[in-house]
C-alpha positions in Angstrom: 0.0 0.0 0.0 3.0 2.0 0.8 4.5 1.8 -2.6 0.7 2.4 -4.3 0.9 5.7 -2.4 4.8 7.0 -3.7 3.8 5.8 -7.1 0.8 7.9 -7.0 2.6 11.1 -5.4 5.5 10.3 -8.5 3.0 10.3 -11.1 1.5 13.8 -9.3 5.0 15.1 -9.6 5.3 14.2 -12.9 2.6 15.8 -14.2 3.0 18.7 -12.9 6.4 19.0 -14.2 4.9 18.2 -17.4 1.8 20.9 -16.9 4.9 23.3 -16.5 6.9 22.2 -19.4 4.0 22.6 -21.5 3.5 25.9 -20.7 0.5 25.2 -18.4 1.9 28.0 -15.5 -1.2 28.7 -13.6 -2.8 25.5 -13.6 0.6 23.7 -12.3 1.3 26.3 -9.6 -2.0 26.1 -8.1 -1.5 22.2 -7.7 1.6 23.2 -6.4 0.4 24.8 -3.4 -2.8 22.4 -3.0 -0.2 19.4 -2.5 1.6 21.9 -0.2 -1.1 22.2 2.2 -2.0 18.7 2.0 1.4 17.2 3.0 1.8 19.8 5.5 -0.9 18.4 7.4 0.2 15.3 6.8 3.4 16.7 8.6 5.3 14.7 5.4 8.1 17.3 5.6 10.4 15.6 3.8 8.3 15.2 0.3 7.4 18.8 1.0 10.6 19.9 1.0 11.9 17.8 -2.0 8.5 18.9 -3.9 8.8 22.8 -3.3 12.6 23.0 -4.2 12.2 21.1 -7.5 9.0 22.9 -8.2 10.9 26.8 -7.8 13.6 25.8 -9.9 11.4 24.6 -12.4 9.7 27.8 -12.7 12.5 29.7 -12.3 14.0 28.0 -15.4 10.8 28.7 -17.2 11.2 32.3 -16.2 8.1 31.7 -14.1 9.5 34.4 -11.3 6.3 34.7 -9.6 5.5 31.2 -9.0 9.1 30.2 -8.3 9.5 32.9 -6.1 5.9 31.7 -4.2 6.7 28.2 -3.7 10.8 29.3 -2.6 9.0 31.4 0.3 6.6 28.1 1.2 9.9 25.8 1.2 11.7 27.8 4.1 8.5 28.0 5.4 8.5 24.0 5.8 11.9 24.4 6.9 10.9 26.1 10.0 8.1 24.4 10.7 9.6 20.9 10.7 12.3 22.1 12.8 15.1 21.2 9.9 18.2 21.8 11.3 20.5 20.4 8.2 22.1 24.2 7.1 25.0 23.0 5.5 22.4 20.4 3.3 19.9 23.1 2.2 22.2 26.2 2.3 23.4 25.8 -1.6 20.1 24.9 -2.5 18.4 28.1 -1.0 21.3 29.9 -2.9 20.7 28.2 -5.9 17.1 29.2 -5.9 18.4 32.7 -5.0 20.4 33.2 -7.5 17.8 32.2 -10.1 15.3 34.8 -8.9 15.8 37.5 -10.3 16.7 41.0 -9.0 13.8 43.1 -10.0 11.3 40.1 -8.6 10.3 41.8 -4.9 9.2 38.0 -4.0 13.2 37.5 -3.8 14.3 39.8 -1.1 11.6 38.4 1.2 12.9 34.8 0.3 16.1 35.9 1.0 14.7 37.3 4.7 13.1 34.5 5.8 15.7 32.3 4.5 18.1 34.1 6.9 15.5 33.7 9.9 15.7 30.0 9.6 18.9 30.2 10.1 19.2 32.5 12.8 18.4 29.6 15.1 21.7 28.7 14.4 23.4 32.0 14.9 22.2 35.5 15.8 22.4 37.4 12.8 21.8 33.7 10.6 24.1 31.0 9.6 27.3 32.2 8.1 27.9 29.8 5.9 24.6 31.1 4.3 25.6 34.3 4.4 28.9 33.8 2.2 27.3 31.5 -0.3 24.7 35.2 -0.5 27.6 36.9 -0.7 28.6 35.5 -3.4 25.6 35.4 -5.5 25.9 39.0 -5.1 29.0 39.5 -6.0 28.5 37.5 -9.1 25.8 40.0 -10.0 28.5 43.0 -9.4 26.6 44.2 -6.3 29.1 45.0 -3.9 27.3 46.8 -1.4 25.3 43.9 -0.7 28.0 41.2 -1.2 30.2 43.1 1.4 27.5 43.1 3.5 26.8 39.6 3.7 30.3 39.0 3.9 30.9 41.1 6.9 28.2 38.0 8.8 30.7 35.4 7.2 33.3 33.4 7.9 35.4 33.8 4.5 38.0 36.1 5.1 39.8 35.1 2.2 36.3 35.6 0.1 35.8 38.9 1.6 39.3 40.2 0.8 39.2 39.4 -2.7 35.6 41.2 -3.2 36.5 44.5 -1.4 40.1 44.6 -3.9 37.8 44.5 -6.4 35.4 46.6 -4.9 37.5 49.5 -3.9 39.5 48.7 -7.7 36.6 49.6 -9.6 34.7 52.0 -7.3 36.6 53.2 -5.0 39.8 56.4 -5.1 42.9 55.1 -5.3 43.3 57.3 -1.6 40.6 54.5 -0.3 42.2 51.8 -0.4 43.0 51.7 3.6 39.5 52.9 4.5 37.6 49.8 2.5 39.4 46.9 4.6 39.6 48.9 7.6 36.1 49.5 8.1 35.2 46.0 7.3 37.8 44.6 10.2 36.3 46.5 12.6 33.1 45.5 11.6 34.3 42.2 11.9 35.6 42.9 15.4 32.4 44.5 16.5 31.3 41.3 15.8 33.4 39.7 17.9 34.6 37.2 15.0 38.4 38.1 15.3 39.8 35.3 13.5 38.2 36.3 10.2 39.2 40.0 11.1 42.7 39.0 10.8 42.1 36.4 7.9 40.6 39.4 5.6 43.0 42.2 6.7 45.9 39.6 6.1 44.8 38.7 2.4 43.9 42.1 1.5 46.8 43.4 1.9 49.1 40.9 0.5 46.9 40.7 -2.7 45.9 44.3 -2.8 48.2 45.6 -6.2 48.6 49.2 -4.2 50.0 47.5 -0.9 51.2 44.0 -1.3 52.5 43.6 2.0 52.8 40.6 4.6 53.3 42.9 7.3 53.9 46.8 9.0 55.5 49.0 8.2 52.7 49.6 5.6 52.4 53.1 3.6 49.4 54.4 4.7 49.2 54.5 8.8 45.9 53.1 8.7 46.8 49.6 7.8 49.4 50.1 10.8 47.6 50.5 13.1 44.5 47.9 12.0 47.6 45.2 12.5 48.8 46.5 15.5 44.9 46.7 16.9 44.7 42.8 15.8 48.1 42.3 18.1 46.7 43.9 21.0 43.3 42.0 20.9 45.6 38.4 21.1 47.3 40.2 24.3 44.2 41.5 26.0 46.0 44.7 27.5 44.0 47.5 27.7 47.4 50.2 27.6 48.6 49.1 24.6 44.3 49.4 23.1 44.5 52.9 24.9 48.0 53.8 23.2 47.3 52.9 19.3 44.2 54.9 19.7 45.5 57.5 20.5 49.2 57.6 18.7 46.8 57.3 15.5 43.7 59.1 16.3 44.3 61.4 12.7 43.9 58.5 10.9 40.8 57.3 13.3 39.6 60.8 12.8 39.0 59.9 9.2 35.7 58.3 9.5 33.5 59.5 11.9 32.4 55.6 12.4 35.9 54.2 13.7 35.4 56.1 17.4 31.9 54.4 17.6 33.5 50.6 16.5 36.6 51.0 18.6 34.1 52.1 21.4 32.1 48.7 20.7 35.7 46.4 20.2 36.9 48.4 23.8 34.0 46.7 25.5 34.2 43.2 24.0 37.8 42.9 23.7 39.7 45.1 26.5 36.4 45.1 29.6 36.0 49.1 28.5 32.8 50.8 30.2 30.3 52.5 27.6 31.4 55.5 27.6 29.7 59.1 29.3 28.3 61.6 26.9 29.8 64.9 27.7 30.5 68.1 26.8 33.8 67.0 24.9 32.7 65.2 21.9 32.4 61.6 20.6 36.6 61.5 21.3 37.3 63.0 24.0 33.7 60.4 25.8 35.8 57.8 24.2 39.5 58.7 25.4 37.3 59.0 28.9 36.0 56.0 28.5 40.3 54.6 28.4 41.1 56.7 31.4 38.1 55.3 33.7 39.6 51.3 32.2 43.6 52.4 33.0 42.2 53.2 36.3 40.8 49.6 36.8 44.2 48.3 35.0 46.0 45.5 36.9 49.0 45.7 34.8 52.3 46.0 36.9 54.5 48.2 34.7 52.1 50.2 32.7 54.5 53.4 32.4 57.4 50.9 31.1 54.9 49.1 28.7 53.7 52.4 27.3 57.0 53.6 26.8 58.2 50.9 24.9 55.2 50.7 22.7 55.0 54.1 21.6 59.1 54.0 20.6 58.3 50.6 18.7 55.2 52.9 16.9 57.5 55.5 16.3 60.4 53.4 14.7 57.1 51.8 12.4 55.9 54.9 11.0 59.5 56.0 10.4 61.0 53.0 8.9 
């Protein structure tokens, strides 16, 4: 009886794909969604699944957008509902279904939302190996913004390092080329992800064509002191934090975002208060901020420490 029913469900299938094949859109979509609600009830997850991902594609490769797009947003809606936990499994296919919506289809930015949900229960902001495979979607469709956004929630450092050379190569002044990777590292710190911090900063600047450089001194100050930052998160000590921020506070001073992130990457990485808003602007808050932590300090030999940092700065920048 068992094998009556999955020929009958196969010969559903089939004719279905067949109703779409011959051009038959509306009728096959409708049937679509009938078996949906049917199964669901059944709580037959698994031939819900399997049914709504080969359905999308096959509208999707009709140019169906619509309907693809429909039955896309009832598979992740399966996907939370039976509780599927496999993100690695489905993750390329939601991508592949993704990347055949396409861009002007509204339907595909609220797949792409509640795709990300599903995986949230995995990890805050969702899983990030869904975000890179995004990412890269994205990038494929030269939309950077978006692609170094979904980057910035991965765990491809080497991935995000190539897109933002090619990013800040075709878009981007040749005077940026600093500011694009490190904005992105310290939005990678603020997200307390500090290996792939390092892992981008590292391959950007060895593969950048204007830096090409395993290591400080660098060119442009900036990079300097994004590698020294990266040192003094592995050491944990709040003088040496409190010293690079404030040896290179021109080159923080050139985005009005750095003070806020370095605020944020104080409190995770160094035990930093949040600091008091005062009378003396967004840096002098956050240099009070260092002062109230120094304070707290248990270091032994902070005046000898400091000392010998600021010399080994000053023989950087002059080298």
């Amino acid at each position: 009886m068992a094998a009556s029913s999955v020929r009958g469900v196969s010969r559903v299938l089939e004719k279905l794909e067949n109703s779409v094949k011959n051009g038959n859109y509306y009728e096959a979509h409708q049937m679509y969604r009938t078996l949906y609600f049917r199964y669901l009830a059944q709580k037959k997850y698994k031939e819900t699944l399997e049914m709504l991902y080969n359905g999308s594609l096959l509208f999707l490769e009709h140019d169906q957008q619509i309907s693809g797009a429909d039955l896309a947003i009832l598979l992740v809606d399966v996907l939370v509902k039976s509780e599927e936990k496999d993100y690695d499994g489905w993750t390329p296919k939601l991508c592949k279904i993704f990347s055949s919506i396409s861009p002007t289809t509204p339907e595909r930015d609220t797949f792409l939302a509640q795709a990300l949900r599903w995986s949230s229960n995995h990890k805050t902001f969702g899983h990030p190996f869904l975000h890179q495979c995004i990412a890269q979607v994205y990038w494929d469709e030269k939309n950077y913004f978006q692609a170094r956004h979904h980057y910035i929630y991965s765990k491809d450092g080497q991935g995000c390092a190539k897109l933002l050379i090619e990013f800040q190569s075709t878009q981007g002044f040749k005077c940026e080329a600093d500011l694009f990777i490190a904005q992105a590292v310290l939005q990678y710190l603020c997200l307390s992800n500090k290996i792939t911090a390092y892992q981008t900063f590292t391959s950007y600047t060895e593969q950048h064509p204007r830096i090409k450089r395993s290591g400080p001194p660098y060119l442009l100050p900036l990079l300097n002191f994004i590698f020294f930052l990266l040192q003094a998160i592995e050491s944990r000590k709040l003088q040496t934090f409190a010293v690079l921020c404030e040896q290179y506070e021109p080159s923080i001073k050139r985005d009005p975002c750095y003070v806020g992130y370095l605020d944020k990457i104080g409190q995770i990485f160094f035990g930093l208060k949040p600091p008091q808003q005062k009378q003396g602007g967004l840096f002098g808050n956050f240099f009070e901020s260092f002062l109230r932590g120094l304070d707290d300090s248990d270091d032994e030999t902070p005046q000898a420490s400091t000392s010998n940092l600021q010399e080994m700065l000053l023989h950087t920048e002059l080298d």
